[in-house]
C-alpha positions, -999 to +999 in steps of 0.1 A: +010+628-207-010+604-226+004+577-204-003+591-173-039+593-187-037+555-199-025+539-170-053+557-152-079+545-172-065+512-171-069+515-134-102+532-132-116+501-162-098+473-134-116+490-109-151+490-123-150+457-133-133+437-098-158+415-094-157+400-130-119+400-130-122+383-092-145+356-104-122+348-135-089+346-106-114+322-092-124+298-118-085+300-130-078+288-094-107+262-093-092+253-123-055+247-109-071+229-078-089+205-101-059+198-121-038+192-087-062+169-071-066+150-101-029+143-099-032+131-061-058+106-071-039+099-098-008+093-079-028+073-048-045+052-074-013+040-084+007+036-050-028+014-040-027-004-068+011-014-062+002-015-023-025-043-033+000-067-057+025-061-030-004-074-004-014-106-029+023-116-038+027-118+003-004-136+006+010-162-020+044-165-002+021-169+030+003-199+018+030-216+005+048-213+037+022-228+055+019-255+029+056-260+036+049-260+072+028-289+069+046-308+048+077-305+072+055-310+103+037-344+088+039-376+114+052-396+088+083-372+079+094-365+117+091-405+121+115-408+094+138-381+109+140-398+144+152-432+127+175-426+101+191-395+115+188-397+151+187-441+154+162-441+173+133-465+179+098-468+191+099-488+227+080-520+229+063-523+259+088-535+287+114-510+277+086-480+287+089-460+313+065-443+331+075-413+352+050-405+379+049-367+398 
């Protein structure tokens, strides 16, 4: 019988006292959410962070393709090309040929 009377006044103290057992839900819930979105930013912080090296380490391959580029693309280089590999020759002026449209 004492039971019965126990869980009753456990019930009737709950009841008397729902807003202070509400707002202690809630902070443990604000709590929670702050620990979670402290994570997220935690987590985002580091996939930007590896987003950004990943962004400069293709900004150095781009340069020194371009650099390469140049290199390759130099007057001097493709003149080379044409007359050792290719034998050919720059025309002297009778063996020109102009081709009119």
């Amino acid at each position: 019988m004492s039971a019965i009377k126990l869980n009753r006044l456990i019930l009737a103290d709950i009841w008397r006292h729902k807003l202070v057992i509400g707002l202690i839900l809630a902070c443990l819930g604000s709590a929670l959410a702050v620990v979670e979105f402290t994570h997220m930013n935690r987590q985002l912080t580091i996939t930007e962070d590896k987003l950004l090296q990943q962004r400069d380490s293709l900004e150095m391959e781009w340069r020194n393709l371009l650099v390469e580029q140049r290199a390759l693309a130099e007057h001097s280089r493709v003149e080379d090309i044409a007359a050792n590999q290719l034998d050919m020759v720059r025309p002297y002026g009778a063996q020109e040929v102009v081709v009119q449209q």
